[in-house]
C-alpha positions as CSV (number, residue, x, y, z in Angstrom):
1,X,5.6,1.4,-15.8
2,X,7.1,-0.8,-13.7
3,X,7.9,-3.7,-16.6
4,X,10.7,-2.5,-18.7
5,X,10.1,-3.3,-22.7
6,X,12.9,-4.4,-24.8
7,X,13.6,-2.7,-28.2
8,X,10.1,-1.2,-29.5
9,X,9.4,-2.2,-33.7
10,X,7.1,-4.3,-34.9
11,X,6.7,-6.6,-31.9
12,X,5.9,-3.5,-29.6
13,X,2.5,-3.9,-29.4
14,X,2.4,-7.5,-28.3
15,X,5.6,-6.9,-25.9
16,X,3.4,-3.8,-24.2
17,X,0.2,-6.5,-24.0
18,X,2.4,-9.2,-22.2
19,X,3.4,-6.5,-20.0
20,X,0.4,-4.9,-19.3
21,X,-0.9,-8.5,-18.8
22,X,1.7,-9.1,-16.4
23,X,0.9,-6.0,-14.6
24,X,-3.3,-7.0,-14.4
25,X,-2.4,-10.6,-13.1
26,X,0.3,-9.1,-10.6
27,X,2.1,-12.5,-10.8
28,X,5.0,-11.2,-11.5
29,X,5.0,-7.5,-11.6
30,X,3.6,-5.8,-8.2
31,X,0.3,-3.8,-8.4
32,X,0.9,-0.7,-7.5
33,X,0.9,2.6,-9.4
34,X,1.7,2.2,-12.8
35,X,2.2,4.8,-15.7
36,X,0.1,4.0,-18.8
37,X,2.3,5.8,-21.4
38,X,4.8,4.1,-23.1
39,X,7.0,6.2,-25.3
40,X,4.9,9.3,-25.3
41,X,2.3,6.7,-26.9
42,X,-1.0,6.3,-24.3
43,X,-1.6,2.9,-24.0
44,X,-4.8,2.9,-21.4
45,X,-7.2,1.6,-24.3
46,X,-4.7,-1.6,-24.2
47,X,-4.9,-1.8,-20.4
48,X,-8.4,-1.6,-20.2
49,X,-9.0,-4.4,-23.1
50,X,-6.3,-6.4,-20.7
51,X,-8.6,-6.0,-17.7
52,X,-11.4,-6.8,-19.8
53,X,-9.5,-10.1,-20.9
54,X,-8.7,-10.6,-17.7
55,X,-12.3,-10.3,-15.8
56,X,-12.4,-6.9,-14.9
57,X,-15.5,-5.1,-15.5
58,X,-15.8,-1.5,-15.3
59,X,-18.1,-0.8,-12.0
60,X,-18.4,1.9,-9.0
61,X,-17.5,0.6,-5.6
62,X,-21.2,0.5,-4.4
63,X,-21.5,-2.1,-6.8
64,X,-19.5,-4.6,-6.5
65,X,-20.4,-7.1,-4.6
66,X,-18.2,-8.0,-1.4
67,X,-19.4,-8.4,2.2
68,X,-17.6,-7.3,5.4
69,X,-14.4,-9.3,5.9
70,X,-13.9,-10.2,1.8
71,X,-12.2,-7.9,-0.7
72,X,-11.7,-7.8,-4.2
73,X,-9.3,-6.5,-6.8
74,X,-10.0,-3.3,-8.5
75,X,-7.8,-0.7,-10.4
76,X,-8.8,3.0,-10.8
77,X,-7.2,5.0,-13.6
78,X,-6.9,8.4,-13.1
79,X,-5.6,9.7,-16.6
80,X,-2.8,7.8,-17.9
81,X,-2.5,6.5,-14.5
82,X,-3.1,3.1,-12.6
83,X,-3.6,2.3,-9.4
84,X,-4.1,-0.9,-8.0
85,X,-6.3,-1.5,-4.6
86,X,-9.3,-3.7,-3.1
87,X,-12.8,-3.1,-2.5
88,X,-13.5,-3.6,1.1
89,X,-15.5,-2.7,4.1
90,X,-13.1,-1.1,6.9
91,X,-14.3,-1.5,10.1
92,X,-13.7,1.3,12.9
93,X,-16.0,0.2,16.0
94,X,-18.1,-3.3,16.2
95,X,-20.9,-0.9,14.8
96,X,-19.1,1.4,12.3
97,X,-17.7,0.1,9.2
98,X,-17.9,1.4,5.6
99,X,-17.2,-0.1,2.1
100,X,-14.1,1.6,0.0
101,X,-11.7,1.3,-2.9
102,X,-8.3,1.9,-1.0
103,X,-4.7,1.9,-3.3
104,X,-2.1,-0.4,-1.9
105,X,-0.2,2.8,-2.0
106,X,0.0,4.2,1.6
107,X,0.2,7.9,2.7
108,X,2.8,9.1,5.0
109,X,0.2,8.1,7.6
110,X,0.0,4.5,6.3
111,X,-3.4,4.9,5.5
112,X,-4.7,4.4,1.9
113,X,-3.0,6.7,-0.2
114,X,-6.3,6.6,-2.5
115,X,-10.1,6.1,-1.5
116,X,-13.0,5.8,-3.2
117,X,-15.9,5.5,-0.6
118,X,-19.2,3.4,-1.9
119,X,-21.0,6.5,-2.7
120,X,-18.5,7.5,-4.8
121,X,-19.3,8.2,-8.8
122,X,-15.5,7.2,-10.1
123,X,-15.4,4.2,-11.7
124,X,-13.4,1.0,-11.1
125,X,-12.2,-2.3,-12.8
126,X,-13.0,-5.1,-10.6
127,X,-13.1,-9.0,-10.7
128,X,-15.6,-10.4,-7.9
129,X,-14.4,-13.6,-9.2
130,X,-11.1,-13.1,-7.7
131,X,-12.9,-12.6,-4.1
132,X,-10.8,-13.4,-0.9
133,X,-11.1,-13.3,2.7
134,X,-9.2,-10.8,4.5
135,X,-9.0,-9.7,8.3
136,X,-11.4,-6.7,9.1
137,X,-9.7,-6.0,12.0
138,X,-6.6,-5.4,9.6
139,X,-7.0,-4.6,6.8
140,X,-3.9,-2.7,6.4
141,X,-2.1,-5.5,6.4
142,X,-2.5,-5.8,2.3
């Protein structure tokens, strides 16, 4: 995890939620790939309540709704791990586009580490209400 968590005790819990909170928002921690195991303890019922708290709704990419040159937030967990990325349509020709989760994680390519393609069955947390425009023609650019 990339928030580091002073002593653990009593106050652990709510010290893991202000991280985990921190890590939803990405205000001040950055989205990226984040372990969700503190102290040998699995803490991805927490995270998922956080997303919950914070708008995230569990989905699959074919459902959430985002037209071409828009993309929302989303994390996929994968185990007792986190990944952050958008739901977006990537365009490769004026004609050819297709809708996917991609991590913010890049390959040694830099291409999306992680995809999820719109006829995928994984499931995603996603907040449409955090909707913004982004620049088909770039999308990279993250």
């Amino acid at each position: 995890m990339d928030f580091i968590l002073d002593s653990p005790g009593g106050d652990s819990d709510r010290k893991i939620r202000e991280a985990l909170a921190q890590i939803v928002s990405g205000r001040t921690v950055k989205r990226a790939v984040h372990s969700l195991e503190y102290e040998g303890r699995d803490i991805t019922p927490m995270f998922v309540a956080e997303l919950l708290n914070q708008g995230y709704t569990p989905t699959k990419v074919a459902a959430v709704p985002v037209r071409p040159g828009e993309r929302v937030p989303a994390f996929y967990i994968d185990g007792k791990i986190a990944y952050f990325g958008w739901v977006f349509w990537e365009q490769f020709t004026s004609w050819k586009i297709r809708k996917l989760w991609g991590s913010v994680v890049r390959n040694a390519r830099g291409d999306w580490e992680f995809q999820i393609p719109d006829k995928g069955s994984s499931i995603i947390h996603a907040n449409s209400s955090l909707k913004i425009e982004m620049d088909i023609d770039h999308p990279s650019d993250f």
